[in-house]
N, C-alpha and C positions, 0 to 999 in steps of 0.2 A: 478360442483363446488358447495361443501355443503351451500354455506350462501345467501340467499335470497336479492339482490338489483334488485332496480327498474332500468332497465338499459334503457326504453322505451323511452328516451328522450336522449339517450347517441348514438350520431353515431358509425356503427358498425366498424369504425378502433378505436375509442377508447376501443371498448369490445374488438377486439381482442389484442390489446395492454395489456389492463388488464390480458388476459390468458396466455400473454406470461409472464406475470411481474410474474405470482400467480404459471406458471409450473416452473420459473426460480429459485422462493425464494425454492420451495417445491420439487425437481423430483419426490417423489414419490405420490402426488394427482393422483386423478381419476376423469378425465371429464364426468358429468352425463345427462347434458345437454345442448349438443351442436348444435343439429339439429334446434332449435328454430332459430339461425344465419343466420340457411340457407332460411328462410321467411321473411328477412329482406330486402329491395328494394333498400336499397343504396350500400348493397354490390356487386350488382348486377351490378351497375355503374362502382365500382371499377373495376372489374371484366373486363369487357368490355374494361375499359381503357389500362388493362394490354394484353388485347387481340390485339385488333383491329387496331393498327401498324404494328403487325405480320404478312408477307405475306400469310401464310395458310390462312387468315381471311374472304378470299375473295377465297377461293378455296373451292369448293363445294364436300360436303361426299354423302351420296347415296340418299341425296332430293336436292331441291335448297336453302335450310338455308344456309346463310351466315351472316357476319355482317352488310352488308347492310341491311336495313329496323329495326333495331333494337329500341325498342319504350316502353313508358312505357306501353302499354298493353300487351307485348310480357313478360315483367318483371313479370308481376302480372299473367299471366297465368300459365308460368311456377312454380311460386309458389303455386296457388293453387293446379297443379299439383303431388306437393310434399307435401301440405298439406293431400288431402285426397289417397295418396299413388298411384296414374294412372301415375304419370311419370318414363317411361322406356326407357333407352339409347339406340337410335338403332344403329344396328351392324354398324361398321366403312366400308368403301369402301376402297379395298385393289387395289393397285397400287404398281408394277415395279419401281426403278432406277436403271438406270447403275450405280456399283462400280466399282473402279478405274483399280479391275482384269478380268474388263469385265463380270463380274457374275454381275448377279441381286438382286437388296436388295426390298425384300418384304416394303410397306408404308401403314399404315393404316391413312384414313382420316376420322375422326369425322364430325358428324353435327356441326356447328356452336353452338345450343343449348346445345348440349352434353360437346361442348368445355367452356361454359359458366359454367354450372352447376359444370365442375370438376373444374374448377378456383376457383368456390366458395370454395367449399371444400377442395378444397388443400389450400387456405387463411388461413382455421379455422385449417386443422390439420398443418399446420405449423407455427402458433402460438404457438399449444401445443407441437409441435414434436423438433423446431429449438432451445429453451433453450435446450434439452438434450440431443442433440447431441452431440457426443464426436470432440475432437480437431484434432485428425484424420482421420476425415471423410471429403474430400474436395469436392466431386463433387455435381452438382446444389441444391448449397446452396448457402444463399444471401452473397456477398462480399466474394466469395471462389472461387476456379477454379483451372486449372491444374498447373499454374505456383504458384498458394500457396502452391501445394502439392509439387511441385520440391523445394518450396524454403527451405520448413519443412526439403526435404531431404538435401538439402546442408545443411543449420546448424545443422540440428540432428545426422547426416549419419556418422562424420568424426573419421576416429579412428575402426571403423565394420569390422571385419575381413569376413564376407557372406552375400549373400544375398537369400532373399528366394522370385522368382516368382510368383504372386498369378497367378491364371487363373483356375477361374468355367465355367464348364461346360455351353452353353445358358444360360446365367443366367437368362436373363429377360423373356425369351420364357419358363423358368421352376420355375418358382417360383410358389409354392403349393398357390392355392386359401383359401384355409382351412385356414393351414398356417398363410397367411397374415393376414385375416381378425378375429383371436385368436389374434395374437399378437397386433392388431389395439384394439382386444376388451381391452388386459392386461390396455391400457393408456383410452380409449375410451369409458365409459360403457353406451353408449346410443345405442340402441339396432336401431332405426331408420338411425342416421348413417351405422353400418353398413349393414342394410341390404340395402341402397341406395350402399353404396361400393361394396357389393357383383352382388348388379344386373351392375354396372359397370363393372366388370372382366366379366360377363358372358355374356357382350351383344351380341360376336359373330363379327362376319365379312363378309361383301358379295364382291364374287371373282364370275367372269363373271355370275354376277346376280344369282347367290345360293351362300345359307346362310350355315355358316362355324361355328360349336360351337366353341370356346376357354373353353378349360381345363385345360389350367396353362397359365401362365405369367402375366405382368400387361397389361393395356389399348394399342392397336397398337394406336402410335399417341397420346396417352391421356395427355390432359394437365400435370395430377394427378402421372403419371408413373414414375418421374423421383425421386417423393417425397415417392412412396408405397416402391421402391426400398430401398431409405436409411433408412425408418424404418424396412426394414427387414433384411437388410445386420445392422443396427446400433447392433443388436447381436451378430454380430461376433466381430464390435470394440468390443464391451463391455466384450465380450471371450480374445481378445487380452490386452485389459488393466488388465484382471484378470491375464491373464497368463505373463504379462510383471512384475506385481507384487509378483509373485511367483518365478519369474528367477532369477528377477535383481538381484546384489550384487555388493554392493558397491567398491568402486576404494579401497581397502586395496594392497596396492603395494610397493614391499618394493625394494632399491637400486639392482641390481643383482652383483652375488658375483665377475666375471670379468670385470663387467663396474669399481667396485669400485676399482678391483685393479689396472686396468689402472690408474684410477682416481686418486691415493692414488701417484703412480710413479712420475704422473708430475707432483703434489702439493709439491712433497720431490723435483723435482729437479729447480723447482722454487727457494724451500727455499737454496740450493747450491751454485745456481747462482749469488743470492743477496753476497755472503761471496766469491766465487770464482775472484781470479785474474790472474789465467794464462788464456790467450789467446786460446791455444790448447785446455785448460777443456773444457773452455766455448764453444765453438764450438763444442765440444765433445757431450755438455750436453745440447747443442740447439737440434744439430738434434738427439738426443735421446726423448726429448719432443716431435718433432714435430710427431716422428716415433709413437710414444706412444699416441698424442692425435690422427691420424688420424687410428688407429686401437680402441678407443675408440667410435669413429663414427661410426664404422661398428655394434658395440654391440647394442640390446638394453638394454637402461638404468635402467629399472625396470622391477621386471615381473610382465604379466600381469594374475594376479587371478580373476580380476573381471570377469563379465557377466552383461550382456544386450539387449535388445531386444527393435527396434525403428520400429514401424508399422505408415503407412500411407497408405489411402486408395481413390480413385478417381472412382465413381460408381463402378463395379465391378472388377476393377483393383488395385490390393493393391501390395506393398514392403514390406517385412520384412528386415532389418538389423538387424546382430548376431553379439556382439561381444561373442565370445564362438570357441567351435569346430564344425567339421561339422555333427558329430554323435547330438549334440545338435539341428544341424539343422534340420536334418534327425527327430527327436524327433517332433519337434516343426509341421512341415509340417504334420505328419502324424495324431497328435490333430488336426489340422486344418479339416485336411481330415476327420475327425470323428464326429466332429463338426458340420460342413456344414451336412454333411450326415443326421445323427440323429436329431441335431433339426431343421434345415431348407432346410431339404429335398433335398441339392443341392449336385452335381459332383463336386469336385475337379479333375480335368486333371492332371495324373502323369506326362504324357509327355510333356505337357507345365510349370506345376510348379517347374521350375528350384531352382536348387541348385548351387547357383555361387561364387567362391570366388571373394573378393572384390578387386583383383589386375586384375579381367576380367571384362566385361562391362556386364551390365544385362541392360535391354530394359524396360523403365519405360514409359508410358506416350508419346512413339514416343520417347526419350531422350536416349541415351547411357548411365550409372551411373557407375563410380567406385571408388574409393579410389585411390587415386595418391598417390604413392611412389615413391621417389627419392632418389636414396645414395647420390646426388651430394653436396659436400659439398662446402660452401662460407664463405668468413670474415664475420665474424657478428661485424667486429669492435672494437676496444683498444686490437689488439690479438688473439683473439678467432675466435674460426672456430662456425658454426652451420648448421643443417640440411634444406634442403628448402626444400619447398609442400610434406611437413611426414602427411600421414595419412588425407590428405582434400580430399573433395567430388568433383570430377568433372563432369561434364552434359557437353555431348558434342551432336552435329549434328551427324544421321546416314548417311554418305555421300551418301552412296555407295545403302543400300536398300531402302533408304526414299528421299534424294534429286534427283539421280539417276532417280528414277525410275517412280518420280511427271515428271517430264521433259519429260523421254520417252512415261507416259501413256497420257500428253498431245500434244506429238507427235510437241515437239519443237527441239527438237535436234535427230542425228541419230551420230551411229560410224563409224567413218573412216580414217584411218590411224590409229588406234589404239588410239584413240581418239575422245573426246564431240566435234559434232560440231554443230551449230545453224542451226535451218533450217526454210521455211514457214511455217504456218500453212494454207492448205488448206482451213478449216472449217471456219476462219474467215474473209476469202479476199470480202465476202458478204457483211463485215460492214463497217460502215462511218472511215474515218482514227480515231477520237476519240475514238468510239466505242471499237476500238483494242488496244490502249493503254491504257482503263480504264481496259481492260481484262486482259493484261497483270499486268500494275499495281497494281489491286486488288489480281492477283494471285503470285504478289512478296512481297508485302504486307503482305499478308496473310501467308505465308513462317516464312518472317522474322522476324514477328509477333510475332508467335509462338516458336520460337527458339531464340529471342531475348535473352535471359538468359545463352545462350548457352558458356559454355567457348571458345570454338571453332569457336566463329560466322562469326571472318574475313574469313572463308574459303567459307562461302556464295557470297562473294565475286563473285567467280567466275560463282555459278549460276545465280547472277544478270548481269553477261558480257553476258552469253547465253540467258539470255530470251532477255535483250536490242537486241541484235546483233538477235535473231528469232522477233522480234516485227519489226524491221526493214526492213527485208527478207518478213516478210508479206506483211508490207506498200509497198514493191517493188514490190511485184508479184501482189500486189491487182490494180497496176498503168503502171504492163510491165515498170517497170523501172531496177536501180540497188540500191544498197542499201550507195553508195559514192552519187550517185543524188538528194535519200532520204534527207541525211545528211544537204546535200548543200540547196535544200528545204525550209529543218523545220529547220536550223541553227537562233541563238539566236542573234547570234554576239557576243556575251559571250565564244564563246569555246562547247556551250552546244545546244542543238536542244528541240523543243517543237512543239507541234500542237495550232497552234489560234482558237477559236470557238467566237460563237454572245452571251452574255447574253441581258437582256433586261437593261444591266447596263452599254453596252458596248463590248468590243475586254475584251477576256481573254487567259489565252495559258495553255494549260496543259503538264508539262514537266514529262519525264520516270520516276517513283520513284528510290531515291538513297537507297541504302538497307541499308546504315550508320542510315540514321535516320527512319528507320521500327522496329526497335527495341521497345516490351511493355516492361512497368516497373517494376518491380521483382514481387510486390503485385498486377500486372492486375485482373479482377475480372470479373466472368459469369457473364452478362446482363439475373440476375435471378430478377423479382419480388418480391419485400417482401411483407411478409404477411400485414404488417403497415406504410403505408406511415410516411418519417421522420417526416411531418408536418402534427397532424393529425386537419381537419377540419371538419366542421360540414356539408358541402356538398362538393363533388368534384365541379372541372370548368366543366367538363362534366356532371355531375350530375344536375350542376344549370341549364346550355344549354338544355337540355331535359326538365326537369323539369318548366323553364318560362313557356313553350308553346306559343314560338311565332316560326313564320317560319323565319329562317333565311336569306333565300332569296327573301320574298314577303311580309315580315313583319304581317300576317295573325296570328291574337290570336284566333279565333271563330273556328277555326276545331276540329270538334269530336279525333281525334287522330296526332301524331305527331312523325317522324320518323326518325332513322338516317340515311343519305344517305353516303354510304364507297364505296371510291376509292382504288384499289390493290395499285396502289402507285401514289405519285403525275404527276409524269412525263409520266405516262398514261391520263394527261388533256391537251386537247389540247389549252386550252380557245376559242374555238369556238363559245363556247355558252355562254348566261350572267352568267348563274349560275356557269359553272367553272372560268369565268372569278373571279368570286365571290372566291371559293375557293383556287384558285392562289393563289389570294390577301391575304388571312388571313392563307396563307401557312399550312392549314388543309385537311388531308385525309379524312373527316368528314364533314357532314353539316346537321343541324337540320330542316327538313323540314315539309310542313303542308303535309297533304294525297295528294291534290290535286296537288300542287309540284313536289313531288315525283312520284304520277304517271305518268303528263307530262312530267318528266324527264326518267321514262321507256321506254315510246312511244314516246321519238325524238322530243318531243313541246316546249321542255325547254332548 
């Protein structure tokens, strides 16, 4: 930023506020000096804050950094760190999960430090980076998510005669280092930046204790990865809004010449009617109207000469809608292809980037998409006929590969008779009756959740009868009972069944979720961090917490150091001890404690 203020008294969410207000008025400034932010001690706080809820937080990468023990001398090493240039990211610790096809999906876990340090700097470049991003870009951006990008396509979508499937090649696992860290320099001209970015991408990864280079992709696990991506895919919207401007053409549509002559028939024998008084005519010259406007129906009413092209894009996942031909489409895909290639280095998939007409369904985001067309015609009222659901966007549930196929890979239902049937779950008969219905729950929840927008949604219906009816088959088998005994059991007296548990408040009951009310709200949004808190203050509540230096639990101000003590989640306290009983209390995964504290609290004193 060319103009010289004293920002040294100014907390750094209000600097970063300021870079988004200065990239927002301006897109085309040049950031000159941004690395200075990252030697600031209260971003550092932020940072933390946005971490440290995170169950990774407490999951250890190839030392034992975690967020526990996190302190202001831990803050200020790491910056001097970065001041005289000795801070290097170590390689991530790479880890297996099962995917849902029984394959293994590679995990890389960061240090704790490493996870800090990209926080910061994903804060600052997305200050700079989130005013210019385009309106098409929905993935992990603040207040965006996939159900924005579905909603984009329903109101944008209606009327698109194709669609165009995007699908690059590994995109994240290919993305040019060079590449990136060129186009970071086009917005970013501080040379420390990026050579802190570059030693990021290169830190590498240890897989059964030897070290593995990375030569493309972003960070495995990196805070910062999800943010490197939309500034380097943000060139292809920016390709797509050029060429959306170079296609469109506007609605010029003029009546077509056999709508109108129908048209022209039944407005003459209207005027007939009004003067006619035999009896026979008029019956004559009814069902000649009628004959005449329901063959008017079948036509369409104007042609259409326009063109247009609606792009919407969800991390590496994009739709194109064509209104056009499909040689148009065929055009458009293969610029695409050319594009990616040449300036950002990446594969376009022939064989996944489909070409679909829009009376077929294309696979968007887990969502089925297509244009609903209906010849069926209906009164519209005083007379007239009209067309229903011409040319709307519908998003429905994939029943059959995605409902289907959650159920059998979680081995709740099997076929027979030709038919879903509910079955035990094995794997669960281990846990407390609660424990299984929270499983269940959160996994119908979660379903429902995400398909909540769905036009189709009553048909989920039925997969919330199967999971009930397999949650039940558990509870039976976990008890050698049957599943009518279950019923009789946990009955409410209401019609309806639940499980009772103790709080410390009293009896409470937890009842099956209804999948009616699992439904999110059309504009639901990623639980992304913003770069600027809404309310910007002059210290965080955490920031103050650290910062007193008094010990939270022993009341001690006189310790040379002072530390934060992180729990994975609360319901890992037992209150055994006073100090958790302490944390309980103040319903905090966190606690500020002196050295002495903290150690007794490593060694079982506390």
């Amino acid at each position: 930023m060319g103009q010289t203020v004293n920002n040294s008294m100014k907390p750094t969410a209000a600097i970063l506020e300021n870079i988004r207000q200065v990239s927002k008025a301006n897109k085309e400034v040049k950031f000159t000096r941004l690395f200075r932010y990252m030697l600031r001690p209260d971003i550092y706080y932020i940072a933390y804050e946005h971490l440290y809820a995170n169950n990774g937080a407490a999951t250890k990468g190839v030392n034992n950094d975690t967020a526990d023990g996190f302190s202001e001398k831990k803050v200020m090493a790491i910056i001097q760190s970065l001041k005289d240039g000795t801070y290097t990211p170590s390689p991530v610790r790479r880890t297996y999960i099962p995917k849902r096809n029984g394959k293994l999906r590679p995990l890389g876990i960061p240090t704790f430090t490493d996870k800090l340090v990209q926080e910061v700097l994903r804060m600052i470049l997305e200050a700079v980076y989130e005013p210019i991003f385009l309106p098409s870009s929905h993935g992990f951006r603040p207040n965006r998510s996939c159900h924005t990008a579905l909603k984009d396509i329903k109101h944008g979508y209606p009327g698109v005669r194709w669609f165009v499937e995007g699908d690059i090649k590994g995109f994240f696992d290919h993305i040019d280092h060079g590449q990136l860290t060129a186009l970071v320099y086009e917005k970013v001209k501080d040379a420390r930046i990026i050579q802190l970015l570059h030693k990021m991408l290169k830190a590498g990864y240890m897989e059964d204790w030897k070290y593995n280079r990375t030569l493309s992709g972003t960070p495995q696990g990196g805070i910062i990865s999800p943010l490197l991506a939309n500034i380097y895919l943000h060139e292809l919207d920016k390709f797509m809004a050029d060429m959306k401007a170079g296609f469109d053409k506007p609605k010029d549509r003029v009546f077509t010449p056999e709508y109108m002559h129908y048209a022209g028939r039944v407005h003459h024998i209207s005027k007939l009617l009004k003067k006619e008084t035999d009896p026979s005519r008029i019956a004559a010259l009814r069902k000649e109207q009628k004959e005449k406007r329901a063959q008017m129906m079948k036509l369409p009413v104007k042609s259409q000469t326009d063109k247009r092209i609606n792009y919407v894009r969800y991390a590496d996942d994009f739709l194109v809608g064509v209104v056009g031909s499909k040689e148009d489409c065929e055009n458009i895909k293969a610029k695409i292809k050319v594009f990616l290639f040449e300036r950002l280095k990446l594969e376009l998939s022939d064989e996944k980037t489909l070409i679909t007409h829009s009376a077929e369904y294309a696979r968007f985001l887990g969502y089925d998409v297509r244009i609903r067309r209906n010849g069926q015609i209906k009164n519209g009222g005083q007379g007239y006929s009209q067309r229903t659901l011409s040319n709307k966007v519908e998003l429905n549930v994939p029943l059959t590969d995605k409902i289907e196929k959650y159920l059998f890979n979680r081995k709740a239902v099997m076929w027979a008779d030709g038919a879903l049937r509910p079955v035990h779950r094995g794997a669960l008969v281990t846990m407390t009756d609660l424990e299984i219905l929270m499983v269940y729950n959160a996994e119908l929840r979660g379903i429902c959740n995400y398909y909540g927008i769905a036009s189709n949604y009553g048909k989920l219906g039925y997969f919330a009868y199967l999971m009930e009816y397999s949650c039940l088959m558990t509870l039976a088998s976990k008890h050698k009972s049957s599943v009518s005994k279950m019923l009789k059991q946990f009955k409410d007296g209401k019609g309806g069944w639940c499980i009772p548990y103790e709080t410390h408040k009293g009896k409470k009951y937890m009842y099956f979720a209804k999948y009616q009310e699992c439904k999110a709200p059309m504009d639901a949004k990623d639980a992304i961090p913003h770069a600027v808190p809404e309310t910007i203050k002059s210290h965080s509540s955490f920031e103050s917490r650290l910062l007193a230096k008094q010990c939270e639990f022993c009341g001690s101000t006189d310790s040379k150091r002072y530390e934060v003590h992180h729990v994975h989640k609360l319901k890992d306290l037992k209150g055994k001890s006073m100090l958790e009983q302490v944390m309980l209390a103040r319903r905090r995964k966190t606690i500020v404690l002196c050295e002495k504290c903290h150690h007794n609290l490593h060694n079982g004193k506390a």
